[in-house]
N, C-alpha and C positions, 0 to 999 in steps of 0.2 A: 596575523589577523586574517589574511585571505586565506590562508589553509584550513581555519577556523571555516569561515563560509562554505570551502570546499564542501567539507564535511557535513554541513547543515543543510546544503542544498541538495547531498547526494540522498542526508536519511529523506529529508521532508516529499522529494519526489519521487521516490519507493513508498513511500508511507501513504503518500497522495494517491498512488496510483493502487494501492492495496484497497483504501479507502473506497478508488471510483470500481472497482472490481467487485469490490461487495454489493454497492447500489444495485449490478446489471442483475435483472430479471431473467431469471433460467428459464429454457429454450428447452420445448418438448419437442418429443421425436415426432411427432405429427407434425410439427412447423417447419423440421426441417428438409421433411419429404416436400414438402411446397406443395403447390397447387397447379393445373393449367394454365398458360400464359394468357388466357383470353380470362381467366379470373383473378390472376393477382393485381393487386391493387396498385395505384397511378395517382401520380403525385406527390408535390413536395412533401416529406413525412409520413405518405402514409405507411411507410414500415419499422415507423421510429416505435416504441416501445416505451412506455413511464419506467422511471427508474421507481427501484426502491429508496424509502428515506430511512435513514439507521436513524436510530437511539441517539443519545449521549452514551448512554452506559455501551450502546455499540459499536461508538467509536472509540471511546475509552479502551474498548475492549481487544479491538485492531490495535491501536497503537502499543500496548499492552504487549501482543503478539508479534508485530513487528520489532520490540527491545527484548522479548525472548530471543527472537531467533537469531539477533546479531549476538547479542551474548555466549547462545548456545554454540555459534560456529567458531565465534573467538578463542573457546573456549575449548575447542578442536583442533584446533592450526595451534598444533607445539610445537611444529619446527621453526627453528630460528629463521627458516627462508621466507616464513608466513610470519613474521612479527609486523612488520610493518600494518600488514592488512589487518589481524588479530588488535592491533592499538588503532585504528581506524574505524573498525567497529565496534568497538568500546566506546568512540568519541561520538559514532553517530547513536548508538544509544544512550549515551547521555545528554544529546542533544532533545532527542527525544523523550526522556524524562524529563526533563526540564521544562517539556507545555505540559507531558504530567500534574504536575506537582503546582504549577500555574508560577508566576513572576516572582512571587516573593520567594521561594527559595532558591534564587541564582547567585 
């Protein structure tokens, strides 16, 4: 059972953090030249930024992405010295299918 967890905690915090990646709001190249010190801004937040808010269908669509890609790679490790890892990422995409698909089909 705790290998089991292993594996769901490793997809869900890849998957979590692919998720908060998408929210962050892209950086133009004029924000990153900055500005003079006597005009940047002061204060708690003021250089915090609103995230973006995805979809449903957006996140669907991440997660989606994140069970191709353990797939795809599983699917590339044919040596038997990559089995282990290859049947690892099968588990955490099927971890991941499984909020797919919602509770009733476990």
């Amino acid at each position: 059972m705790r290998a089991r967890d292993k594996v769901a905690v490793s997809a869900l915090r890849a998957t979590l953090a692919a998720l908060d990646n998408a929210e962050a709001v892209p950086v133009d190249a004029a924000a990153l030249r900055g500005v003079a010190l006597e005009r940047s801004p002061v204060g708690a937040g003021a250089t915090e930024a609103a995230r973006r808010e995805l979809s449903e269908r957006g996140v669907v669509d991440i997660v989606r992405a994140e069970v191709a890609e353990r797939l795809e790679v599983a699917v590339q490790l044919t040596a038997p010295a990559h089995a282990d890892r290859a049947a690892r990422l099968r588990a955490e995409a099927a971890v991941l299918l499984r909020f797919l698909d919602g509770p009733d089909t476990a």
